[in-house]
DRENZAVO-65996 format. One record per residue (C-alpha): residue number from 0; residue in three letters; y, x, z. Coordinates in pm, whole numbers, plus 50000, padded with zeros to 5 digits. Layout:
<rs>
R,nr,rest,c2,c1,c3
R,NUM,ALA,Y,X,Z
...
</rs>
This chain:
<rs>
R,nr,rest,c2,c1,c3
R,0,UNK,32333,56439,19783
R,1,UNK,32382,56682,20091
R,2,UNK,31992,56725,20131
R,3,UNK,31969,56831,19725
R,4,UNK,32266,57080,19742
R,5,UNK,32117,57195,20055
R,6,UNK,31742,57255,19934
R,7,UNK,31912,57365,19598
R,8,UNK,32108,57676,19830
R,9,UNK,31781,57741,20000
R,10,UNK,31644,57995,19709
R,11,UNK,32011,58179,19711
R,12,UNK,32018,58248,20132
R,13,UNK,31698,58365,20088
R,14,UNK,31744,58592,19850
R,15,UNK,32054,58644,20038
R,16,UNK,31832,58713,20366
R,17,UNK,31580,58931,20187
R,18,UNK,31881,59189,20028
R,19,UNK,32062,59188,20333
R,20,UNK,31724,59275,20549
R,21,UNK,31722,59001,20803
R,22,UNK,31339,58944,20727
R,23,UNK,31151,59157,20916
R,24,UNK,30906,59212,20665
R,25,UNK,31148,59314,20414
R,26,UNK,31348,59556,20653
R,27,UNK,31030,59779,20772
R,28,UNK,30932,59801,20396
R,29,UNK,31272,59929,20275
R,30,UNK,31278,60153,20610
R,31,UNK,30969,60314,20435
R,32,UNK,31077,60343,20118
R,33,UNK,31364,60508,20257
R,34,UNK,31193,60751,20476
R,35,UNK,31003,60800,20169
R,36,UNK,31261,60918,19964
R,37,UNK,31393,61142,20271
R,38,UNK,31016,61309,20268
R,39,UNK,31031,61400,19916
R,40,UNK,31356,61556,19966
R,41,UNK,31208,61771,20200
R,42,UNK,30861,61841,20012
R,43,UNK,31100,62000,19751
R,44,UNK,31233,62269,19947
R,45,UNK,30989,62594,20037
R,46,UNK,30830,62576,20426
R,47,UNK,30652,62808,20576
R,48,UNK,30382,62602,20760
R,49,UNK,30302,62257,20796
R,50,UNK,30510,62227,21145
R,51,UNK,30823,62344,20976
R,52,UNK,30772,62068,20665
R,53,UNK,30720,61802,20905
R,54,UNK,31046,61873,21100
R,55,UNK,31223,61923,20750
R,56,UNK,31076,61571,20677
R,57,UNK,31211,61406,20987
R,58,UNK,31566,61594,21009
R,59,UNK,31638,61499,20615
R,60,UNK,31494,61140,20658
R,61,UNK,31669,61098,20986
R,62,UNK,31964,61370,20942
R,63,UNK,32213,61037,20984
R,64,UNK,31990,60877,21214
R,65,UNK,31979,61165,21445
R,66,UNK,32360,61269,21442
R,67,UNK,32507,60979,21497
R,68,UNK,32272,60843,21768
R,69,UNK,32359,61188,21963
R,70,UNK,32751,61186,21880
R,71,UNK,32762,60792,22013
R,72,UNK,32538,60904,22342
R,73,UNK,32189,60753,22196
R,74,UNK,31927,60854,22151
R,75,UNK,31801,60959,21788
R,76,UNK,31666,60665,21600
R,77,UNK,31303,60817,21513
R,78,UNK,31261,60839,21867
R,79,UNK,31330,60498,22005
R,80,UNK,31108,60342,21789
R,81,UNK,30726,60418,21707
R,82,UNK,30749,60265,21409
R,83,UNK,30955,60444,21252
R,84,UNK,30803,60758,21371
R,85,UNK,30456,60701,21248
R,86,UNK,30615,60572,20936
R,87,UNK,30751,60913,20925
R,88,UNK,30463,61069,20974
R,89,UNK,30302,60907,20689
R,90,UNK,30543,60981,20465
R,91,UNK,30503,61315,20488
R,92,UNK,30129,61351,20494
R,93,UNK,30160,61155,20146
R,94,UNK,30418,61403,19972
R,95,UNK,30312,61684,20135
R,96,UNK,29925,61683,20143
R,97,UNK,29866,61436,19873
R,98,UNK,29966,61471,19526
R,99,UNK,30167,61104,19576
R,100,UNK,30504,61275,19583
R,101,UNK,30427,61391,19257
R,102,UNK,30288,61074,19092
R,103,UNK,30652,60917,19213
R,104,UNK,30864,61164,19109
R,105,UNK,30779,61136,18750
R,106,UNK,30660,60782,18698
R,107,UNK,30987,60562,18691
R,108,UNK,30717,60271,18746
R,109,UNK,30715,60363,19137
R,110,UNK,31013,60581,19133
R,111,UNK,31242,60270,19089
R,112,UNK,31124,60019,19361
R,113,UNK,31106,60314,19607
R,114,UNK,31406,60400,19566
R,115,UNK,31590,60101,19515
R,116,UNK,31392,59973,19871
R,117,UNK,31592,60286,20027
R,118,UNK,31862,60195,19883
R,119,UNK,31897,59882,20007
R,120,UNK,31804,60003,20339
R,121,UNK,32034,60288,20346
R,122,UNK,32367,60027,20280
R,123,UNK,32195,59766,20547
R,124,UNK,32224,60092,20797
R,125,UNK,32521,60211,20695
R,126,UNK,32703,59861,20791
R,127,UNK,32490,59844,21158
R,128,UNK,32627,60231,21172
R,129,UNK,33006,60111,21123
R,130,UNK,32951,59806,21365
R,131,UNK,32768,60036,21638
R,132,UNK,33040,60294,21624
R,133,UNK,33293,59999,21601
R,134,UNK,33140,59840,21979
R,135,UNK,33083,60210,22118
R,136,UNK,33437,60421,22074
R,137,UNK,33808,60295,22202
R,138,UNK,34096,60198,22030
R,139,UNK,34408,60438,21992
R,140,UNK,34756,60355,22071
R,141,UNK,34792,60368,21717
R,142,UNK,34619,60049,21585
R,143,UNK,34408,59800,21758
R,144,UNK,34072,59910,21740
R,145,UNK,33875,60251,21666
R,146,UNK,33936,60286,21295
R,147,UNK,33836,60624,21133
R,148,UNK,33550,60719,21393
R,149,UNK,33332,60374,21258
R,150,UNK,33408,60511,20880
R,151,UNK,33303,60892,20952
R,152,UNK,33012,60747,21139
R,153,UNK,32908,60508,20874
R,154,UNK,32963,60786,20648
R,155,UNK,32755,61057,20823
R,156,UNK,32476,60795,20875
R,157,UNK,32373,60773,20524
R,158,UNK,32417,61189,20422
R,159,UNK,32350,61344,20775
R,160,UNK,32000,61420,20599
R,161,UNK,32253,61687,20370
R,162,UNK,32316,61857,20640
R,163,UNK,31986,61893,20807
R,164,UNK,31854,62151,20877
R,165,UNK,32179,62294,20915
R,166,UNK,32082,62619,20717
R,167,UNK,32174,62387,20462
R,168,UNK,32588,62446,20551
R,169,UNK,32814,62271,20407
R,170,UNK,32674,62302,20054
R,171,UNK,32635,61951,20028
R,172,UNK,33032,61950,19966
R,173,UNK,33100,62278,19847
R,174,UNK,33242,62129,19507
R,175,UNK,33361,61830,19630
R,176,UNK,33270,61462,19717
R,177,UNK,32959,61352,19511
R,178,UNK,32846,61000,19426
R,179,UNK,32630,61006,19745
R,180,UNK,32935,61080,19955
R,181,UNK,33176,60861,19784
R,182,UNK,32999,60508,19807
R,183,UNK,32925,60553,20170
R,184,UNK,33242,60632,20237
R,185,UNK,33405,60320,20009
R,186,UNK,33122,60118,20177
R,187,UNK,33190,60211,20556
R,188,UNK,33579,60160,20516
R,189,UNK,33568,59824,20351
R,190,UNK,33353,59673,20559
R,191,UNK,33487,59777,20880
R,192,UNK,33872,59693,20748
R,193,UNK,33752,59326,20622
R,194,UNK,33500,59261,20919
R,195,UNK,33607,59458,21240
R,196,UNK,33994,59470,21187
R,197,UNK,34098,59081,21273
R,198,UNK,34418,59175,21401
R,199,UNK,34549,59476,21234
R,200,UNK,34760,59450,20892
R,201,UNK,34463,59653,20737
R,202,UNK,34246,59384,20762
R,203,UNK,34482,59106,20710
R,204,UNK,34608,59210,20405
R,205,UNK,34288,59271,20261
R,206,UNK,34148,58924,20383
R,207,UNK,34449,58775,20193
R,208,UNK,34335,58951,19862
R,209,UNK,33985,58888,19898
R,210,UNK,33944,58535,20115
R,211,UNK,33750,58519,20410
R,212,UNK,33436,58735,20424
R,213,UNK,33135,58683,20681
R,214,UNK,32961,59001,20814
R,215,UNK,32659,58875,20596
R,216,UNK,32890,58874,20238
R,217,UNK,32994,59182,20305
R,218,UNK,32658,59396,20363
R,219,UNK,32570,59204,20073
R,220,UNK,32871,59366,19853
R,221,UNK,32751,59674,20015
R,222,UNK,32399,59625,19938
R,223,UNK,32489,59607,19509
R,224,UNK,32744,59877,19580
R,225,UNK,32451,60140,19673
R,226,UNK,32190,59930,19456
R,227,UNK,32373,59916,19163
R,228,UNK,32503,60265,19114
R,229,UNK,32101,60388,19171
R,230,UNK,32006,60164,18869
R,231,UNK,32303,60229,18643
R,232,UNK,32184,60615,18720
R,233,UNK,31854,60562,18679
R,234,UNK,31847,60329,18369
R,235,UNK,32161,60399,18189
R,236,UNK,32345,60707,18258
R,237,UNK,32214,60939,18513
R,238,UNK,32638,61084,18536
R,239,UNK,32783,60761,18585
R,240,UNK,33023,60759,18858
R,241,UNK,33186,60447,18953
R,242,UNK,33488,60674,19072
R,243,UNK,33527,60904,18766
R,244,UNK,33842,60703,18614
R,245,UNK,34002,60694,18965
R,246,UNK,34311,60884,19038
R,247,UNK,34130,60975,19409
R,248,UNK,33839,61185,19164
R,249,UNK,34100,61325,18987
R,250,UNK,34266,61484,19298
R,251,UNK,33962,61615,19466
R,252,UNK,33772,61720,19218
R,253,UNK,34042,61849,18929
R,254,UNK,34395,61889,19081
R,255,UNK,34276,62046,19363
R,256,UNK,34035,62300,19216
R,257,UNK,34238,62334,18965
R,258,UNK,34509,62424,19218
R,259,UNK,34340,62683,19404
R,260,UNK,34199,62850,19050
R,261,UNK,34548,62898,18970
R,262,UNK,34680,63059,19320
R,263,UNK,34417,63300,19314
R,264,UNK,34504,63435,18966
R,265,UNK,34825,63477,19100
R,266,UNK,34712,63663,19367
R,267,UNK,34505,63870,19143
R,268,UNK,34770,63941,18896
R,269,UNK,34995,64069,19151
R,270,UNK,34736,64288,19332
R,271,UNK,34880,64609,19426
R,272,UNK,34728,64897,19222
R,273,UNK,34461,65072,19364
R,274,UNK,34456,64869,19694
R,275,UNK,34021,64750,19490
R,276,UNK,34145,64382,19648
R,277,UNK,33910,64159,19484
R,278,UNK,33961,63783,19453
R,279,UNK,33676,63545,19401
R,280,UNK,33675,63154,19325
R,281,UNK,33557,62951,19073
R,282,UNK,33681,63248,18804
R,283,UNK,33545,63568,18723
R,284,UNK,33651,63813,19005
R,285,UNK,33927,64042,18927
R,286,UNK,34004,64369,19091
R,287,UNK,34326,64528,19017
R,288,UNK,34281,64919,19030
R,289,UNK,34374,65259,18862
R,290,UNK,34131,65135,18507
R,291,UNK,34321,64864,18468
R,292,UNK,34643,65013,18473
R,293,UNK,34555,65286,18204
R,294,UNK,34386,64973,18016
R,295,UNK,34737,64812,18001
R,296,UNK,34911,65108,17950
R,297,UNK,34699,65175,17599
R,298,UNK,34728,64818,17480
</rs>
């Protein structure tokens, strides 16, 4: 009975060992598809010559990979491996000198197992990134091990690329957390509370919610996390956000814009005549000066 349930199971931790990347096989294909995705990125944006596309290539597929590395006192991750770097190097030749980039971006045929490989490669890395930073930086006084560093790393691992170049600013957030922000950061913090934290209340009161979780279920529930948003986006609703009813979307992205629309209408309002102050936000600028007064005065 033991050998049947056990040769029944077999299918399911091999699925379980293919999502989760612990083939080898399996892990350098997704690694492609993601650096894949990373080169179209860059193909999209104008370059000058071919040197500055291929470093736009590498610093979007690797933007994570190259920041975090650096911040933790490695080296970046396209570096220490040749694989990767050739892979790299592929990847751009294809979007860049080859019409494939095109063929992918508007055939859903190869769109969607590219990017659903990257996918699942970007939530495998985004785990390693949380347990890395986890190993690497010290505990406060505060609570027993490192606990926001390994969730800002794990979150700057998988959208570093958003920020490199860093011509690109902080445009990547300019209106608030997107859908690529938000599941890395949901990601990093639950697995690092339910697999690092064994001792703080953190950890044990989400273990008592939840059950005992191996490091394996849980890159696993981070694996359909990432997976499962692409597809919904890609098949059903290209808007969806798993957030959107959330009070924490509300805040960020309502109250708090919301907030500042309202101060700086205020400020406008009360401008002192003449002083040509001009207030911009998300509303149409508004100078107070002498026009407006002899406006107001004739209404």
């Amino acid at each position: 009975m033991e050998e049947l349930e056990a040769e029944l199971a077999k299918p399911e931790q091999e699925l379980v060992e293919l999502l989760t990347l612990q083939d080898a096989t399996a892990k350098l294909l997704c690694a492609f598809c993601f650096i894949f995705m990373g080169a179209r990125a860059a193909a999209k944006a104008k370059s000058g010559s071919w040197v500055e596309s291929l470093i736009r290539t590498f610093l979007t597929a690797f933007g994570g990979g190259t920041l975090v590395p650096l911040i933790l006192g490695k080296p970046p991750v396209f570096l220490d491996s040749d694989v990767l770097f050739c892979m790299t190097l592929l990847a751009w030749a294809l979007t860049h000198l080859t019409p494939v980039g095109r063929w992918v971006e508007y055939n859903q045929a190869l769109r969607l197992p590219l990017n659903l490989g990257g996918y699942i490669f970007k939530a495998v890395k985004c785990c390693s990134t949380v347990n890395t930073a986890a190993k690497v930086l010290s505990a406060s006084a505060l609570y027993p091990i490192p606990l926001m560093g390994p969730i800002v790393l794990g979150v700057l691992g998988s959208t570093g690329g958003m920020f490199l170049p860093f011509d690109k600013g902080l445009a990547a957030v300019s209106k608030g957390l997107s859908v690529a922000f938000e599941i890395p950061l949901a990601c990093s913090a639950f697995f690092h509370i339910i697999v690092n934290d064994q001792s703080g209340f953190l950890g044990t009161t989400l273990r008592q919610l939840t059950g005992p979780v191996t490091n394996e279920t849980a890159v696993l529930a981070a694996v359909g996390w990432f997976a499962g948003t692409y597809l919904t986006k890609e098949l059903l609703d290209s808007s969806f956000d798993p957030f959107e009813a959330s009070g924490y979307t509300y805040l960020f992205n309502a109250v708090i814009p919301a907030r500042t629309y309202c101060l700086e209408e205020a400020a406008a309002q009360t401008a002192p005549v003449g002083s040509g102050r001009v207030y911009e936000g998300k509303v149409k600028a508004h100078t107070a000066t002498e026009e407006d007064l002899k406006k107001s005065k004739a209404e």
